[in-house]
C-alpha positions as CSV (number, residue, x, y, z in Angstrom):
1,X,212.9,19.5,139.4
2,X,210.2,16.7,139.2
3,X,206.3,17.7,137.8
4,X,203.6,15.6,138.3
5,X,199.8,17.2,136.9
6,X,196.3,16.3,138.0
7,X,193.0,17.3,137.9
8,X,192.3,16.3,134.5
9,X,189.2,14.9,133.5
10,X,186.5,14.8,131.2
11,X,183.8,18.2,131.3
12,X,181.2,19.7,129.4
13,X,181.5,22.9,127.9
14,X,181.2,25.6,129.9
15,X,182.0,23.5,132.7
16,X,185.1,24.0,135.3
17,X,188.0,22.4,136.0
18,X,190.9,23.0,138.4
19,X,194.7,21.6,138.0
20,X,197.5,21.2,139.9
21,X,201.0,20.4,139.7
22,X,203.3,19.7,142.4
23,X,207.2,20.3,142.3
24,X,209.7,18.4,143.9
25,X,213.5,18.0,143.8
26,X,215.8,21.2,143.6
27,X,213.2,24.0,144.1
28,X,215.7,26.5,145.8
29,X,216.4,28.7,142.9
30,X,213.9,31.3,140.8
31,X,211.8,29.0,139.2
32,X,208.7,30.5,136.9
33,X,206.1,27.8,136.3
34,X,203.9,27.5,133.1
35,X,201.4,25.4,131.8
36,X,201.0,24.1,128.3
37,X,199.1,21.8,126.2
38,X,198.6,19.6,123.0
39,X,195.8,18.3,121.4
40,X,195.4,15.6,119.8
41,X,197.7,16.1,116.2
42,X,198.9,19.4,117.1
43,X,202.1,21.2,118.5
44,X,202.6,21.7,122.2
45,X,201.0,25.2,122.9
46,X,201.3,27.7,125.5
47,X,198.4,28.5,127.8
48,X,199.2,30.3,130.8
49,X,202.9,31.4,132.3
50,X,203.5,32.8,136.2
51,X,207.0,33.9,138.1
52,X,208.1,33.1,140.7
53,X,206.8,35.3,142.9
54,X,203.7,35.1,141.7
55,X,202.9,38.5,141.2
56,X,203.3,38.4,136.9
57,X,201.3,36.3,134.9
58,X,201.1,36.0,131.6
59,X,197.8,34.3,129.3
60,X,197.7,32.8,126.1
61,X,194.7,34.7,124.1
62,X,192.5,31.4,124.1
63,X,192.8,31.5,127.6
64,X,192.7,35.1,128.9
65,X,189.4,35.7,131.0
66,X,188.7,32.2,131.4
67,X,192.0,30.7,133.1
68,X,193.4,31.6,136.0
69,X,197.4,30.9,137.0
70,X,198.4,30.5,140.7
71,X,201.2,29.3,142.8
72,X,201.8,28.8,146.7
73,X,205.8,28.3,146.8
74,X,205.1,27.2,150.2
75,X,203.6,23.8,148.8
76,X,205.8,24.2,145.5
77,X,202.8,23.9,143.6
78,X,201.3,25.7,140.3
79,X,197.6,25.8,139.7
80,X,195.3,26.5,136.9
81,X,191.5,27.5,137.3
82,X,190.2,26.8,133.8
83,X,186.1,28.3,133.4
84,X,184.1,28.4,130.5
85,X,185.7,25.6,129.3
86,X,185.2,24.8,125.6
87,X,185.7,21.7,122.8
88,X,189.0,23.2,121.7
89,X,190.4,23.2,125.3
90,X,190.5,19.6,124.9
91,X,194.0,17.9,125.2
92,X,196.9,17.0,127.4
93,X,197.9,19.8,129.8
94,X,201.4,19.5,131.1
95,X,203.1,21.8,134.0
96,X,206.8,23.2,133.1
97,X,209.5,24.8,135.2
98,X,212.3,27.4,134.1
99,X,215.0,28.5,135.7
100,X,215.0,32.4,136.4
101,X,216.7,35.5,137.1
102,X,214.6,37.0,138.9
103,X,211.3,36.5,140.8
104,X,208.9,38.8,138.2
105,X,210.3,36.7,135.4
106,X,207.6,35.2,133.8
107,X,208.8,32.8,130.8
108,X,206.1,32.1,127.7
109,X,208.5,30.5,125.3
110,X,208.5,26.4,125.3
111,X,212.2,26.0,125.1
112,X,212.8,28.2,128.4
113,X,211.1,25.6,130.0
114,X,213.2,22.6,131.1
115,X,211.4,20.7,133.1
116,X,208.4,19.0,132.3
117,X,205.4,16.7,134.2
118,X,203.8,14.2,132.5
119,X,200.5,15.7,131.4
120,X,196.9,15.0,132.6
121,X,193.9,14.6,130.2
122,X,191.1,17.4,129.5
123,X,188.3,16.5,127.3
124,X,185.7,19.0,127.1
125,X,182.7,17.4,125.7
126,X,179.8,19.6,123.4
C-alpha cells in the first residue's frame, strides 16, 4: 500500500485545516488507517486512528473535540478535519495503513502500522 498526504499548510490558531491521504496499491484486504505526527525534535505521536469500516474511531486526547477522522473506501482515502487548531499542533502529519482482522478494528499503536506516506507540513502560527 502507497500513502501520499496533503493539505498541509501554514494556519493561525484557531484556524482550520483539512487533510487527506490517498491509498493506492493492494487495498483489497481490512486495512485501518491512522494519522500521526512529529514535531520538530520529538517522537512520532498518535493523533487520530479509524477502521476499516469506518464506523470506530479512535482520538488522541490533544485531539478529541477538535479533529475529526473520515474515510470513503470508495476513493481509498482517509481524511482529517483538524478545528481549533493550536501552536502545539504544529508538525509533520503523516497517514499510516495496518493490516486488520476485521473491519471495526481500529489500531492506535505506531508499530501496527506498516505503511507509511510521506508527511505534509502544519504550522499553526500564534
Amino acid at each position: 500500500v502507497q500513502l501520499q498526504a496533503c493539505g498541509g499548510g501554514l494556519v493561525q490558531a484557531g484556524g482550520s485545516l483539512s487533510l487527506s491521504c490517498a491509498a493506492s496499491g493492494r487495498t483489497d484486504n481490512y486495512y485501518g488507517l491512522g494519522w500521526f505526527r512529529q514535531a520538530a525534535g520529538k517522537e512520532r505521536e498518535f493523533v487520530a486512528a479509524i477502521s476499516w469500516s469506518g464506523d470506530d474511531t479512535y482520538y488522541a486526547d490533544s485531539a478529541k473535540g477538535r479533529f475529526t477522522i473520515s474515510r470513503d473506501n470508495a476513493k481509498n482515502a482517509v481524511y482529517l478535519q483538524m478545528n481549533s487548531l493550536k501552536p502545539e499542533d504544529t508538525g509533520v502529519y503523516l497517514c499510516a495503513a495496518a493490516h486488520t482482522y476485521t473491519v471495526h478494528d481500529v489500531q492506535v499503536a505506531r508499530r501496527k502500522y506498516g505503511y507509511w506516506g510521506q508527511g505534509t507540513q502544519v504550522t499553526v502560527s500564534s
